[in-house]
C-alpha angles and dihedrals in degrees: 000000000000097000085054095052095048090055091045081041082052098052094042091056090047095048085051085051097053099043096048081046094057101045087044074056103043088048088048085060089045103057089036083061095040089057097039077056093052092037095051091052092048091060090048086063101028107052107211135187086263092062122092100262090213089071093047114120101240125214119263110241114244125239096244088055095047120089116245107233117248095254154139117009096351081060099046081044084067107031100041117010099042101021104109097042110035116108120250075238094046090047093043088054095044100049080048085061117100108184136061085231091053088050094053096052090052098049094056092049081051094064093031094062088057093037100127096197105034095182100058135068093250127076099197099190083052086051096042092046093060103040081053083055096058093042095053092043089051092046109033112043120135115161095316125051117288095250094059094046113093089249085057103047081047092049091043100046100036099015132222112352122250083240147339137234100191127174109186104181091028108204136136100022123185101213120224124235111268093051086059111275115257129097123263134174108257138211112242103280141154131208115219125202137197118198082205142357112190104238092012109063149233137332086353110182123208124191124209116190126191092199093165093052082234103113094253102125108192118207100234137188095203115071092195087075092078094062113101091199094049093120098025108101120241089357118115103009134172130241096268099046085047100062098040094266104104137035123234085209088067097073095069099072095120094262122150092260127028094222121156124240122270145168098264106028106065087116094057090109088060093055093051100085092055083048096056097046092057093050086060096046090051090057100062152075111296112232123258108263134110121232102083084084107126129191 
């Protein structure tokens, strides 16, 4: 009998054993799932380097660190008021500018640079710029406001001409002679002429041609664009076309104008080059002096 109650005693002892092991087991699981639970929410509130950085919630970007647009009146400043007489360095360095503050600082550098007279309360090229503006907006107009007509960019950046030669209906023309003499039929067009422009030089002529009869004058390099029988044959010829001498056809060789030969203008392809450096002169920015300044 003992023997057999040790064995039974044996087995007892071993099927306690096994069924403490399994729930240990079984609470071991438990608490491992409990803290992959606490651990998971806490990713969810404390962003780590192990969770995905496009679902991060980003910061939102103060006021103090975000770039104020270029817009409103600083824009229209640019684009409009100053647009026709700021310098390509002066532009680069504005449109650098972030803030509204830096933009006001540099505005009023801008005028005090052309201020004639520093140590008073007037700034007479301020005041004379945007008198030019008005005038230009009340006579220029074509479709689009004065100032931005190529009269009015002329008027705003170089002021009122020394004369004007304007022909409003165009019509029958007596060419001078070194546009190669004969008579045509002309757009409407006007030659203005400056006595003087400081960095550009002396009696400078600039035509302006409405070749649509629209009003919309177009400053032009090339004085054949006012002729109304450029491209009719045998129609508005020169001198020299008229008498045999000379071929209309010529005119088309590519050359900067289209003007017929005459007798005293066979150098004008020499000239053209002094033409066309004035031109670009003419187109941009005046310098900043002061003494363009016209009553």
């Amino acid at each position: 009998m003992l023997p057999r109650l040790s064995r039974f005693y044996r087995l007892f002892l071993l099927s306690i054993f096994v069924v403490s092991g399994f729930f240990a087991v079984q609470g071991q699981e438990s608490d491992q799932a409990k803290k992959d639970q606490k651990s998971a929410a806490s990713s969810k509130n404390q962003p780590d380097a192990q969770q995905d950085p496009l679902k991060r919630e980003r910061p939102k970007e103060t006021q103090a660190s975000k770039a104020e647009k270029l817009s409103g009146v600083y824009k229209k400043w640019l684009d409009e008021d100053v647009r026709w007489i700021i310098t390509d360095e002066e532009l680069s360095a504005f449109k650098k500018l972030a803030t509204n503050a830096e933009r006001d600082q540099f505005i009023e550098a801008f005028w005090q640079r052309r201020d004639p007279t520093p140590d008073t309360a007037e700034n007479e090229y301020k005041e004379e710029h945007y008198r030019r503006i008005a005038y230009a907006n009340e006579h220029y107009a074509a479709g689009m406001p004065g100032w931005r007509t190529d009269r009015g960019r002329i008027y705003i950046m170089y002021g009122p001409p020394t004369s004007i030669d304007s022909h409003p209906m165009g019509g029958p023309y007596q060419r001078p002679a070194e546009e190669g003499g004969g008579s045509t039929t002309t757009f409407p067009f006007e030659v203005w002429r400056y006595r003087y422009l400081e960095g550009i030089g002396q009696e400078i002529e600039i035509e302006f041609v409405d070749d649509c009869s629209c009003g919309a004058y177009e400053m032009t390099l090339d004085r054949s664009k006012k002729d109304a029988l450029l491209q009719v044959p045998n129609a508005g010829l020169t001198d020299m076309e008229s008498m045999g001498m000379a071929n209309k056809a010529d005119r088309f060789r590519g050359g900067l104008e289209n003007l017929g030969e005459g007798f005293f203008n066979k150098n004008n392809q020499t000239k053209q080059f002094d033409r066309l450096e004035t031109f670009a002169k003419l187109n941009r920015a005046p310098d900043i002096k002061f003494n363009e300044l016209r009553n």
